[in-house]
C-alpha positions in Angstrom: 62.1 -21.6 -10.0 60.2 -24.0 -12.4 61.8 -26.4 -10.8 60.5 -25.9 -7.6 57.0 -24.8 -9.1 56.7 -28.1 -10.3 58.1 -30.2 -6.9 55.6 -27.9 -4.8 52.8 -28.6 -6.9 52.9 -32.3 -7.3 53.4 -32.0 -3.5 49.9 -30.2 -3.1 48.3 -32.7 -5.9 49.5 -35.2 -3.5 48.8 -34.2 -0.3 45.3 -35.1 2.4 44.3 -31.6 2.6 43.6 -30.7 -0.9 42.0 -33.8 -1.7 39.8 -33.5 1.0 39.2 -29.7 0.2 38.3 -30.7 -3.5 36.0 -33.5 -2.5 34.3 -31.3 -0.2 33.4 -28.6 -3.1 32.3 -31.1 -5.6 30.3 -32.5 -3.0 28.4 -29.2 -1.9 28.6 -28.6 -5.8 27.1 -31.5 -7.2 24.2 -31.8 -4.4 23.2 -28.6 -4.8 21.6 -29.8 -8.5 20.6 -32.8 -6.5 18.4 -30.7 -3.6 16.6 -28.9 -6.8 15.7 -32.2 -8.3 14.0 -33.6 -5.0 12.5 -30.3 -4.5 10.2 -30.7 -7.6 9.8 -34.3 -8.3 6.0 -34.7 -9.5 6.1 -31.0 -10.2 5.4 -30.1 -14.3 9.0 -29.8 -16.2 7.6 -26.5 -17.1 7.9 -25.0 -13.8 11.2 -26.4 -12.8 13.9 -23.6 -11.7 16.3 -22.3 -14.5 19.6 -23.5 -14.7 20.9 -20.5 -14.1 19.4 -19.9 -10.5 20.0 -23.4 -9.2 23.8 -21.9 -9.7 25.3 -22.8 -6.1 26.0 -19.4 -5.9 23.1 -18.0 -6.9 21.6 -16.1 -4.0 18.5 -18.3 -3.9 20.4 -20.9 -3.4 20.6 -22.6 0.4 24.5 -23.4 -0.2 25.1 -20.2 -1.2 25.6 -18.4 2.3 27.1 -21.7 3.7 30.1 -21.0 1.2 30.6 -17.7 1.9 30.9 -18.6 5.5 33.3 -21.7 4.7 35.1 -20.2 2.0 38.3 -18.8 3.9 38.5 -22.0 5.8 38.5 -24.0 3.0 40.9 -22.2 1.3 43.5 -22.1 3.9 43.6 -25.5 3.9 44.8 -27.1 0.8 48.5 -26.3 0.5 48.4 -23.0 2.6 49.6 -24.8 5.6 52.5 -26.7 4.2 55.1 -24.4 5.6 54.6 -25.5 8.9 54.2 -28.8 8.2 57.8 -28.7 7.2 58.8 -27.0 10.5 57.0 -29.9 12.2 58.9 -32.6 9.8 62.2 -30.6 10.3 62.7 -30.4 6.5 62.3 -27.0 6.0 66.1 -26.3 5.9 66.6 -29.3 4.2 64.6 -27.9 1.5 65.5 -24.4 1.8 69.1 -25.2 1.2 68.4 -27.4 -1.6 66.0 -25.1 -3.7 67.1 -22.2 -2.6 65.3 -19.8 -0.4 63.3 -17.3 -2.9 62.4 -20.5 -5.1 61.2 -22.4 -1.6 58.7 -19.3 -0.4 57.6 -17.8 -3.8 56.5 -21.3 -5.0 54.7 -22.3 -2.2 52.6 -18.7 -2.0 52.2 -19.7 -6.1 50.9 -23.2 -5.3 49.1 -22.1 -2.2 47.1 -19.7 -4.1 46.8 -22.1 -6.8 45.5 -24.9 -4.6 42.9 -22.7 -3.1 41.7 -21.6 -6.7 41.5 -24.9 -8.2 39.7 -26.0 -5.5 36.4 -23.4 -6.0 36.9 -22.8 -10.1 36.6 -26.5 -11.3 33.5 -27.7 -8.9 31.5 -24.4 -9.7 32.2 -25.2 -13.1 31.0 -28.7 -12.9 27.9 -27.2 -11.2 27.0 -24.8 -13.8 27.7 -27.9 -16.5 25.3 -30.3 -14.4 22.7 -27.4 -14.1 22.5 -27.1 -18.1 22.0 -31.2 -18.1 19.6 -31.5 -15.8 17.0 -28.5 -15.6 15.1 -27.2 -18.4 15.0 -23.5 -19.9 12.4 -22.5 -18.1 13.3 -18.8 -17.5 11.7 -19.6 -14.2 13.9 -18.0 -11.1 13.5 -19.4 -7.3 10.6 -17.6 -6.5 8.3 -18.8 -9.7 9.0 -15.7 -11.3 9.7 -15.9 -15.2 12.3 -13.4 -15.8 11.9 -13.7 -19.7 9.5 -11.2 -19.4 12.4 -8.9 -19.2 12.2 -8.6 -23.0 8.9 -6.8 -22.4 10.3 -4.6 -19.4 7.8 -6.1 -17.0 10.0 -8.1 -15.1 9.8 -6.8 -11.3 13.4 -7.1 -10.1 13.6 -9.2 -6.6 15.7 -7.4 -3.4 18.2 -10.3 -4.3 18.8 -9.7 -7.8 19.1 -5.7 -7.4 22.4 -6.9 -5.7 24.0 -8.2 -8.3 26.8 -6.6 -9.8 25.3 -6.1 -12.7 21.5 -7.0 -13.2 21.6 -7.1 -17.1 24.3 -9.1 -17.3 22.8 -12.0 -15.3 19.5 -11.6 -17.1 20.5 -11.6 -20.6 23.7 -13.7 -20.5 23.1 -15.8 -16.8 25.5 -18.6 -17.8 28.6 -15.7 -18.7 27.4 -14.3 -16.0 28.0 -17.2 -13.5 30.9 -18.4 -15.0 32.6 -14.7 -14.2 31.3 -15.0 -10.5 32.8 -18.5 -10.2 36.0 -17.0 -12.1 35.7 -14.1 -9.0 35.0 -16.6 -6.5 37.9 -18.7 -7.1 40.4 -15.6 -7.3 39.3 -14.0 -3.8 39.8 -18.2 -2.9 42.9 -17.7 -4.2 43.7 -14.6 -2.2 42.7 -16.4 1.0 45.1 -19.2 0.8 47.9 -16.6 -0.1 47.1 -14.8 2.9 46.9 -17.9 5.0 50.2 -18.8 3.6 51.2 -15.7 5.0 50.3 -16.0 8.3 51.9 -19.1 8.7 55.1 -17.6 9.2 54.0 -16.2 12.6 52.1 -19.5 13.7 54.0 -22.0 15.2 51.3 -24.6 16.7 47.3 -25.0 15.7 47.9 -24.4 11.7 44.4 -24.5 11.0 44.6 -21.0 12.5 45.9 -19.3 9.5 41.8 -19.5 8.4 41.4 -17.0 11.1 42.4 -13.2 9.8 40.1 -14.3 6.5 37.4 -15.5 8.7 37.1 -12.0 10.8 37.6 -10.3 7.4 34.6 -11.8 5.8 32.4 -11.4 9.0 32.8 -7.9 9.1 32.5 -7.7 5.8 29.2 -9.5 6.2 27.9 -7.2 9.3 29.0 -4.3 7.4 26.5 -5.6 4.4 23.7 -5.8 6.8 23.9 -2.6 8.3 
């Protein structure tokens, strides 16, 4: 099994599609910072946005629903598709016969899910790490708003932040706090590129289809949020 861990893996590291994928995160994660930044130019340091709320996630931010749109797509496509891309080659039996057929599936569901979290977990990261660097400790959210006042119990909670999971969490530790939601993020990534995996054993042409099922999934899940 380790051995075919290790062959399926330095096929993902290897391949188009996850480099792609992982240059399209850090991109959305590292101009995110950068849309801040022109936002205030000439604008007092003092009144700069926190760190913590020009998070990529954060629900301020403009990326923010453009990821949870793209998400399942781009985490079906690193590795998830690779199955049928041996069916195309004609190597799947090849491989099968030589690895085995329980090492061949269960490492590539591993890798795919693996492939799908690395690509989320280490650009948020990078995001929360170039947020620190470049904004100030204002304890200034989006809206103006300094949520240090919290201390004081005066802070007037927005509609956004009443949806987080937890609101005290974010307010008193916001950097834990975003590292757990891109910890979640990147698990529920994860879960999408196993299920695209998945449905690639019933797709035969079009493999950028396996995106689909998540895609419904997260719409309703969406509708069902705004009704």
């Amino acid at each position: 099994m380790f051995t075919s861990l290790k062959y399926q893996i330095s096929l993902m590291l290897s391949q188009k599609n996850f480099k792609v994928c992982f240059t399209l995160m850090m991109l959305i994660c590292t101009v995110c910072p950068c849309y801040y930044f022109i936002c205030n130019i000439g604008n007092d340091v003092s009144t700069l946005v926190a760190p913590e709320y020009a998070y990529v996630l954060n629900f301020y931010s403009p990326f923010a629903q453009i990821l949870a749109f793209l998400l399942p797509v781009i985490a079906s496509i690193p590795f998830s598709n690779s199955y049928i891309l041996d069916r195309e080659l004609n190597i799947d039996l090849i491989l099968r016969n030589k690895l085995g057929n329980t090492n061949y599936f269960v490492s590539k569901a591993i890798t795919s899910a693996i492939a799908a979290f690395l690509v989320f977990l280490i650009p948020l990261i990078v995001n929360i790490c170039i947020n620190e660097i470049v904004f100030p400790k204002t304890y200034l959210d989006a809206n103006g708003q300094d949520f240090g006042s919290l201390l004081y119990s005066e802070y007037i909670y927005s509609e956004e932040e009443k949806e987080y999971y937890s609101v005290n969490f974010f307010l008193y530790h916001p950097q834990f706090y975003n590292l757990s939601i891109a910890f979640l993020t990147a698990v529920y990534a994860a879960i999408c590129g196993l299920t695209a995996f998945s449905v690639s054993f019933f797709v035969k042409r079009f493999r950028y289809f396996t995106c689909v099922p998540m895609m419904i999934l997260s719409l309703l899940g969406n509708i069902g949020a705004i009704l």
